[in-house]
LUMNUZA-340120 format. One line per 10 residues: their letters; for each residue x negated, y, z negated of N, C-alpha, C. Coordinates in nm, 3 decimals. Layout:
A	X,Y,Z,X,Y,Z,X,Y,Z | ...
This chain:
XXXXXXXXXX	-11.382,10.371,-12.607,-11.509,10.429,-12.569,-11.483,10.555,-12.487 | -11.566,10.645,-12.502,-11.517,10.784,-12.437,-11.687,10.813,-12.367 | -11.673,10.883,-12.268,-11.774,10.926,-12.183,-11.832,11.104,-12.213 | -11.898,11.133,-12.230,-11.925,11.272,-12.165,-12.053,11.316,-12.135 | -11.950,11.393,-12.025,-12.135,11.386,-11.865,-12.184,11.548,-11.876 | -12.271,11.566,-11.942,-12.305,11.729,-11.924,-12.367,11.721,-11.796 | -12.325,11.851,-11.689,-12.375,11.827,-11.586,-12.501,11.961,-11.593 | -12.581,11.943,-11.500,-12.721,11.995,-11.502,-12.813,11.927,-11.351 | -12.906,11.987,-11.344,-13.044,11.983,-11.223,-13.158,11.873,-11.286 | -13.186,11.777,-11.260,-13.370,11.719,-11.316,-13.425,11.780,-11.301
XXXXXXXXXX	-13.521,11.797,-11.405,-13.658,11.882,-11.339,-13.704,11.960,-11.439 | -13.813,11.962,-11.446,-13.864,12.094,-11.558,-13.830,12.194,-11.463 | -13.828,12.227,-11.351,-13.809,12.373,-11.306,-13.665,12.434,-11.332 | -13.574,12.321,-11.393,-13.418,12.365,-11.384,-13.419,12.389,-11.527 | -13.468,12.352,-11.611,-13.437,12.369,-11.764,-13.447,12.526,-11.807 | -13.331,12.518,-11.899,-13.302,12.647,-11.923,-13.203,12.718,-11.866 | -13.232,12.653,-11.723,-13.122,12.746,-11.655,-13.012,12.756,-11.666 | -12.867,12.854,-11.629,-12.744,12.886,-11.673,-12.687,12.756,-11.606 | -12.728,12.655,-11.488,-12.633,12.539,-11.400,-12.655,12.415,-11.543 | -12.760,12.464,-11.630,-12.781,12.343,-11.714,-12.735,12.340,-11.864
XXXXXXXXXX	-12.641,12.417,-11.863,-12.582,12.448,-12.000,-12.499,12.323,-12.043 | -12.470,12.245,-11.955,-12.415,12.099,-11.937,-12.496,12.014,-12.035 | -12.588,12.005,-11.981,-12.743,11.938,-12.003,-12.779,12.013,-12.186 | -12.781,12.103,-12.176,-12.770,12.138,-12.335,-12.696,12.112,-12.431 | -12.593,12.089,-12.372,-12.486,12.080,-12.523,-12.483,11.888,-12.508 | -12.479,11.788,-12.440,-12.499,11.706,-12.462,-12.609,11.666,-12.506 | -12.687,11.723,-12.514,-12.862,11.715,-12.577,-12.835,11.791,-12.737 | -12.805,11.864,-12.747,-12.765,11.869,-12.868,-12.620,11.776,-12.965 | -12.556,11.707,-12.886,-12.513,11.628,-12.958,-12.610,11.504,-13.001 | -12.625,11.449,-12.907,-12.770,11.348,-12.911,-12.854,11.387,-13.024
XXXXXXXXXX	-12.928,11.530,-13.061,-13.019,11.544,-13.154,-12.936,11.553,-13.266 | -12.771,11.572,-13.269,-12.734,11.613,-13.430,-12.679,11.462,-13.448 | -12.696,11.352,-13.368,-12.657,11.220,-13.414,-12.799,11.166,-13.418 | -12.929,11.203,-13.415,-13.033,11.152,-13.396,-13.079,11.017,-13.302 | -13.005,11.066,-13.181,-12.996,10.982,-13.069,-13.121,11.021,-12.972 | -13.153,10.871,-12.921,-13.260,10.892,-12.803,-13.170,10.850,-12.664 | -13.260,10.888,-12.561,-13.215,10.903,-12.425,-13.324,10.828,-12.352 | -13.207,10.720,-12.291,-13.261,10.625,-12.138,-13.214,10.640,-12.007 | -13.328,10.605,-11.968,-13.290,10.611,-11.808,-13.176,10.506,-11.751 | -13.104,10.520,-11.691,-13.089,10.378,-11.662,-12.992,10.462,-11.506
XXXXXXXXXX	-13.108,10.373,-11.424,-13.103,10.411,-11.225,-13.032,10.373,-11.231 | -12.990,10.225,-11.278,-12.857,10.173,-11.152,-12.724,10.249,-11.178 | -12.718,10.361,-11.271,-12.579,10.426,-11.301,-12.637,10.561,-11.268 | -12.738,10.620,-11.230,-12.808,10.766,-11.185,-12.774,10.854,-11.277 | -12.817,10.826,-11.429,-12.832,10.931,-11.541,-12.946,10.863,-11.635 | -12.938,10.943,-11.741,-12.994,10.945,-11.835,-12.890,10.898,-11.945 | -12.909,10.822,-12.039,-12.800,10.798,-12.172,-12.834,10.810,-12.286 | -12.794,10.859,-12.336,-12.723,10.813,-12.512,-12.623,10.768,-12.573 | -12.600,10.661,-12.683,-12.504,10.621,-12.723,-12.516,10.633,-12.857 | -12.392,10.738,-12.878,-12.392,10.779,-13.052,-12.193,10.753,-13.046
XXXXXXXXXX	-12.224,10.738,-13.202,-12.049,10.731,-13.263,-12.032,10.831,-13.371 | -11.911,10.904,-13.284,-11.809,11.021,-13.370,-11.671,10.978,-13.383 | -11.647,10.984,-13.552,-11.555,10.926,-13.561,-11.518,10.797,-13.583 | -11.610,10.752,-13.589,-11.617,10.572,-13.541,-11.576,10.518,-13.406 | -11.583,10.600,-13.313,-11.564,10.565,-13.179,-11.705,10.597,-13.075 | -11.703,10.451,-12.995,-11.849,10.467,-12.916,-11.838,10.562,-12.845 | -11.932,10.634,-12.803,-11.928,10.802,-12.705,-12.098,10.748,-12.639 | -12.086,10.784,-12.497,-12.179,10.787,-12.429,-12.197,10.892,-12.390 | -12.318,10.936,-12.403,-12.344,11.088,-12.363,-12.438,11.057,-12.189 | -12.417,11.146,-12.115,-12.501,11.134,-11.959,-12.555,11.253,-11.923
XXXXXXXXXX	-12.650,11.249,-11.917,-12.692,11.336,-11.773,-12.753,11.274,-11.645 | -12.672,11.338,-11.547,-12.693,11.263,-11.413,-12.827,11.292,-11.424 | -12.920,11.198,-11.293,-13.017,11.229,-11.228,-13.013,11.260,-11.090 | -12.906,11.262,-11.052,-12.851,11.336,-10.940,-12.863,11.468,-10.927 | -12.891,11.552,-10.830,-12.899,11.667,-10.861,-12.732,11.691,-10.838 | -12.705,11.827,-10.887,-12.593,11.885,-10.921,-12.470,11.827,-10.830 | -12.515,11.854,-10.681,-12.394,11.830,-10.606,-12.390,11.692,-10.584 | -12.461,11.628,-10.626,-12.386,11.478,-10.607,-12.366,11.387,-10.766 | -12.318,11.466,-10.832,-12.285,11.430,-10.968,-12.198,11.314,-11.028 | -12.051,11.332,-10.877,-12.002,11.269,-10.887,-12.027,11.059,-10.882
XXXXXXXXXX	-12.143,11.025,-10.800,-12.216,10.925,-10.873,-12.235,10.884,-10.914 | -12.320,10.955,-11.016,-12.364,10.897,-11.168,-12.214,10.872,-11.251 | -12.106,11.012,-11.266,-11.992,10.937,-11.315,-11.918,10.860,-11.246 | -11.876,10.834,-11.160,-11.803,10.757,-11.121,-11.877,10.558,-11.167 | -11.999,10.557,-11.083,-12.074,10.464,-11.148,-12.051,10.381,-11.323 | -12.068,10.479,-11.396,-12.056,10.469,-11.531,-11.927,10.430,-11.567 | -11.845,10.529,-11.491,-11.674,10.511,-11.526,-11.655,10.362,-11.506 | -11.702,10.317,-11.389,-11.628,10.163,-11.307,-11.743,10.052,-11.415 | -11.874,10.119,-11.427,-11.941,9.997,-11.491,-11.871,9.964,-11.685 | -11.881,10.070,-11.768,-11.811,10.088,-11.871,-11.663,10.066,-11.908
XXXXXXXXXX	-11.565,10.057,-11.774,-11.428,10.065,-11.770,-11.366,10.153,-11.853 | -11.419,10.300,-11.861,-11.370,10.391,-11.922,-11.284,10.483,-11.803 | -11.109,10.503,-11.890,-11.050,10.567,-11.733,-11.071,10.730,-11.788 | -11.076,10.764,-11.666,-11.055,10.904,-11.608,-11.020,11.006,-11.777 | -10.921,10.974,-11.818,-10.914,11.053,-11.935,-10.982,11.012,-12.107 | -11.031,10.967,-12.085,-11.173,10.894,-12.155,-11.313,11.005,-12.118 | -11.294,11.066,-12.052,-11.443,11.175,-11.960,-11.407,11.286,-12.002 | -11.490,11.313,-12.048,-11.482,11.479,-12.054,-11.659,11.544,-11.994 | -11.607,11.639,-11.860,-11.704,11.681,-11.851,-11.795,11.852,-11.858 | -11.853,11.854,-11.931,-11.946,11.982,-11.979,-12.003,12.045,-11.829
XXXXXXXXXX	-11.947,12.173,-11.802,-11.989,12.217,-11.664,-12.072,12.375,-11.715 | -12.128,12.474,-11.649,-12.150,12.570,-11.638,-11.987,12.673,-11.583 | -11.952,12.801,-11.639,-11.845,12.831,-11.550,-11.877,12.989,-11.546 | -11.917,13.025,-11.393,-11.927,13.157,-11.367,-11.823,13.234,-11.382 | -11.688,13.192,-11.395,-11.573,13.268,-11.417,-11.522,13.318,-11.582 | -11.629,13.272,-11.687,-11.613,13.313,-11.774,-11.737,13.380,-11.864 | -11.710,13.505,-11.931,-11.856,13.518,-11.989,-11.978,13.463,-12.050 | -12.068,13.571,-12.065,-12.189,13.418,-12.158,-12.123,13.410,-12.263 | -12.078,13.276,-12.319,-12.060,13.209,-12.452,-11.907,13.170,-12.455 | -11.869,13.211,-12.334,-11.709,13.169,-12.390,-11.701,13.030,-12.311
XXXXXXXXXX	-11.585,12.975,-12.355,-11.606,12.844,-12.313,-11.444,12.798,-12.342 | -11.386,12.720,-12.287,-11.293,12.651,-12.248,-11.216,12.519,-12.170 | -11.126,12.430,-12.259,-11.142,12.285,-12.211,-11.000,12.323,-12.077 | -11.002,12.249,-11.989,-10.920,12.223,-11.865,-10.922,12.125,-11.817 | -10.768,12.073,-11.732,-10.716,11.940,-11.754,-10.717,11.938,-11.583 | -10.763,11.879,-11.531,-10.744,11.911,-11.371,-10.790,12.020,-11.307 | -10.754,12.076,-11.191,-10.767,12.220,-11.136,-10.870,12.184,-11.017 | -10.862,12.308,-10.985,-10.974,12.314,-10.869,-11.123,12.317,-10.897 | -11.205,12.260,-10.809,-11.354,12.313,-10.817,-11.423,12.454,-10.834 | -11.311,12.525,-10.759,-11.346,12.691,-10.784,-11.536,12.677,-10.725
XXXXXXXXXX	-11.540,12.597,-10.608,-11.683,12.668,-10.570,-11.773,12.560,-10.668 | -11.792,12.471,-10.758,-11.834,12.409,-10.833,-11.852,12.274,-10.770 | -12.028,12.243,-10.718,-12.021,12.134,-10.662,-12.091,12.044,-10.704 | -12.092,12.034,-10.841,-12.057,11.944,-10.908,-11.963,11.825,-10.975 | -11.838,11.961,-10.964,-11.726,11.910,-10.993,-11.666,11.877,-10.831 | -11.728,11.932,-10.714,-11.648,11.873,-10.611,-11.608,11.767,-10.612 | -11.848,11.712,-10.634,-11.833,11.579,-10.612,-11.778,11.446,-10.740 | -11.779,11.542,-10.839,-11.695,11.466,-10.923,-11.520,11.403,-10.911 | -11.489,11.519,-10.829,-11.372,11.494,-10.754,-11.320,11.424,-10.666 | -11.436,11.432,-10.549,-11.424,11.287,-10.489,-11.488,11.144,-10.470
XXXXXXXXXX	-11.540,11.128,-10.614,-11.583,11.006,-10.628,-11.441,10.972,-10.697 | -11.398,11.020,-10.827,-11.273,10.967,-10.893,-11.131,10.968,-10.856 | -11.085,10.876,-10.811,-10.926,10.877,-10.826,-10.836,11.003,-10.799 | -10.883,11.041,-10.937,-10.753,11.098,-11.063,-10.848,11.236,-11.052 | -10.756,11.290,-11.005,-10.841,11.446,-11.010,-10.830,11.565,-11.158 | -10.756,11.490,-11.209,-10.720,11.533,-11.403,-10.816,11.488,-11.480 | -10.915,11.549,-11.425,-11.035,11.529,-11.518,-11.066,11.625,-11.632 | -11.075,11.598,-11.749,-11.141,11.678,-11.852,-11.227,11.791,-11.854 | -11.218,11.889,-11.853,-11.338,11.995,-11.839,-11.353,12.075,-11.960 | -11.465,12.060,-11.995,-11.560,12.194,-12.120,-11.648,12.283,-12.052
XXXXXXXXXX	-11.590,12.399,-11.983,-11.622,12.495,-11.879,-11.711,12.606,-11.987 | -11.809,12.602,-12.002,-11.883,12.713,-12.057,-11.940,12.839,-11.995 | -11.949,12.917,-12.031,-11.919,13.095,-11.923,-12.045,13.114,-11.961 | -12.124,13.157,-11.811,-12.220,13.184,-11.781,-12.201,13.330,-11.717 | -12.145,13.359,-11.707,-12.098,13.484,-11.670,-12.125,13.512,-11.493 | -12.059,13.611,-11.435,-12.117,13.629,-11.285,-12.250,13.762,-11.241 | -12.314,13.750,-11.189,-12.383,13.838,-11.124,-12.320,13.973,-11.064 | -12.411,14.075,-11.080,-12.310,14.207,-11.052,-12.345,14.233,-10.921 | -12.452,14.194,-10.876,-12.435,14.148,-10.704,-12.557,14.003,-10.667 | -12.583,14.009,-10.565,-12.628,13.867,-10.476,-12.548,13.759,-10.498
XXXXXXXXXX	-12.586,13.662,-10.447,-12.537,13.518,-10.493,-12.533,13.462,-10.600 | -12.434,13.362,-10.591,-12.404,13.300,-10.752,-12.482,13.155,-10.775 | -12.558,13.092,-10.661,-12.653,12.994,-10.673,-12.766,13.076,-10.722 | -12.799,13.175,-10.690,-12.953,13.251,-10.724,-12.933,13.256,-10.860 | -12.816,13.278,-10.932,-12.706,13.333,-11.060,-12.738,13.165,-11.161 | -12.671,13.127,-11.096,-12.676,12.966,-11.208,-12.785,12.874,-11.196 | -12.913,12.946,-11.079,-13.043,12.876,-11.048,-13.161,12.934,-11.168 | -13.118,13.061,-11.241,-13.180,13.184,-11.277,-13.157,13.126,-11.449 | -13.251,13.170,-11.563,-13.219,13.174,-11.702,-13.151,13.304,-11.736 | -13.074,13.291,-11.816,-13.044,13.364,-11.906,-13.096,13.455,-11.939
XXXXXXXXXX	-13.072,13.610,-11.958,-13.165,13.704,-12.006,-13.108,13.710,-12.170 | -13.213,13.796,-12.247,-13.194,13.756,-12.394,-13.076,13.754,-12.475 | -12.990,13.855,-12.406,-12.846,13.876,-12.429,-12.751,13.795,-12.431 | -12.782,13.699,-12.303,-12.702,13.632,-12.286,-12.707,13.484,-12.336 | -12.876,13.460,-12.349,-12.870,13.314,-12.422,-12.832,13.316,-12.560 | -12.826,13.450,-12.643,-12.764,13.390,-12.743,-12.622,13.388,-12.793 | -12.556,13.476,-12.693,-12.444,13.399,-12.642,-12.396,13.222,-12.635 | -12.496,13.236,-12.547,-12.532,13.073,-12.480,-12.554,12.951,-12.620 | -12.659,12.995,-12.720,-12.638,12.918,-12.808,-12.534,12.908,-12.920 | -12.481,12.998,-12.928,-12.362,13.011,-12.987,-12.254,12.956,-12.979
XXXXXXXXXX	-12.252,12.953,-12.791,-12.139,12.867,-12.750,-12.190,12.718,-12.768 | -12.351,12.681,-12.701,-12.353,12.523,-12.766,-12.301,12.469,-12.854 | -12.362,12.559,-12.983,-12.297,12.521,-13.096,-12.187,12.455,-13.127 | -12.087,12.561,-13.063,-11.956,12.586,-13.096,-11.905,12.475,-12.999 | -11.973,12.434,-12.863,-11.932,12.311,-12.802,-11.936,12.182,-12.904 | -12.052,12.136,-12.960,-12.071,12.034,-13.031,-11.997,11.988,-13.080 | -11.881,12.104,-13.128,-11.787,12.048,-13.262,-11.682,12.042,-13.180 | -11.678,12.144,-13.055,-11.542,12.088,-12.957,-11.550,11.976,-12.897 | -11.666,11.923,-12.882,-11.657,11.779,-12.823,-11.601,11.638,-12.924 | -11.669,11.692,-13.021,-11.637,11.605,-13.125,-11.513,11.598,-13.159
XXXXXXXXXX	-11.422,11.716,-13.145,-11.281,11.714,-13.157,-11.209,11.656,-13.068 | -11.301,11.662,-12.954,-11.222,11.588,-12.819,-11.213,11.430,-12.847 | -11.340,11.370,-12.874,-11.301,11.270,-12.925,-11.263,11.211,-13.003 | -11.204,11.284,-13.149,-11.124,11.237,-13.212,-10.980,11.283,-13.235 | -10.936,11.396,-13.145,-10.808,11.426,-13.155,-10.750,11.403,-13.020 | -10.613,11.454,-13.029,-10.521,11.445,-12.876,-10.582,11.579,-12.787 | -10.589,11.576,-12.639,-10.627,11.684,-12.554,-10.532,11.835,-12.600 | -10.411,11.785,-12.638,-10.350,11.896,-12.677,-10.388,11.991,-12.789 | -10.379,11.929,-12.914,-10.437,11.978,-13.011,-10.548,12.012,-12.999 | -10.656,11.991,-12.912,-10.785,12.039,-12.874,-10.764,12.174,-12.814
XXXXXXXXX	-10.723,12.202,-12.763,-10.692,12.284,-12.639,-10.619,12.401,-12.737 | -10.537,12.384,-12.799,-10.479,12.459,-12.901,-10.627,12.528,-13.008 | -10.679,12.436,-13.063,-10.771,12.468,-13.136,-10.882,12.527,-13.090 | -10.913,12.497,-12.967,-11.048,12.581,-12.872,-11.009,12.678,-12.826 | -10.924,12.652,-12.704,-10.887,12.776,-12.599,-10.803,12.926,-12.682 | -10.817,12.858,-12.767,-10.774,13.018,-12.855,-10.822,13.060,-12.914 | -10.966,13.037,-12.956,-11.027,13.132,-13.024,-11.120,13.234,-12.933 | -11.150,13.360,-13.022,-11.194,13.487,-12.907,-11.367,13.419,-12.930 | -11.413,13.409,-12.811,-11.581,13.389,-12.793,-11.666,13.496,-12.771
């Protein structure tokens, strides 16, 4: 069984936004397996359960807001007994442009407090990442930046890269992290 947590804000006021690009591409796996989504509090997300590959995949979005993310997965991880490299999680990443996107095996939060708290709820800080580039702001803050939509340029960027996530996830769960990583992180976005 494999996990993956697109991370994102509740709320109609957050949708759309660049922090919820998480929240999109697991919503579009869900709609291309014709999967519905439950609540379920006592793990603080939302679920779906679809199979790629012939392997069960739970899709999440916390109901946590962003910085306490770590929660909802950790929760899921201990209730499911799925370890640490079983997760792969779908983040927003200001360090890369709109649409590019890239998987990473560990590392730092880089300012990402989502992934802080993903960090210190789990163990094993070699967590899975599908970092999708939202690009940075050419000045103010970078919360105002990933609180903000997309201007037209950049969301279709943005859907492009969904897209192009869908099938990287799907590769994640049916191939080795390596060969993934080979096959994603090298193509130009």
């Amino acid at each position: 069984m494999k996990l993956i947590v697109g991370l994102g804000n509740p709320g109609k006021e957050y949708a759309g936004t660049r922090h919820n690009v998480g929240f999109a591409v697991v919503d579009a796996l869900a709609n291309n397996e014709g999967a519905s989504w439950k609540k379920d509090a006592a793990h603080h997300a939302t679920l779906s359960k679809i199979t790629l590959d012939d392997i069960a995949v739970i899709l999440a979005r916390p109901t946590t807001f962003m910085n306490l993310s770590g929660q909802a997965v950790s929760a899921l991880a201990k209730y499911y007994k799925i370890k640490t490299d079983d997760i792969l999680i779908v983040q927003d990443e200001l360090d890369l442009a709109p649409g590019a996107f890239t998987f990473t095996l560990g590392g730092r939060a880089a300012g990402h407090h989502g992934i802080e708290s993903i960090q210190e709820y789990l163990p094993d800080e070699k967590i899975v990442r599908l970092r999708i580039g939202v690009g940075k702001p050419t000045s103010g803050d970078g919360k105002d930046w990933v609180l903000g939509k997309p201007k037209s340029n950049e969301a279709e960027a943005l859907v492009s890269a969904i897209d192009q996530a869908v099938e990287a996830t799907a590769d994640w769960v049916a191939l080795d992290l390596k060969t993934v990583m080979s096959k994603w992180n090298s193509k130009k976005k």
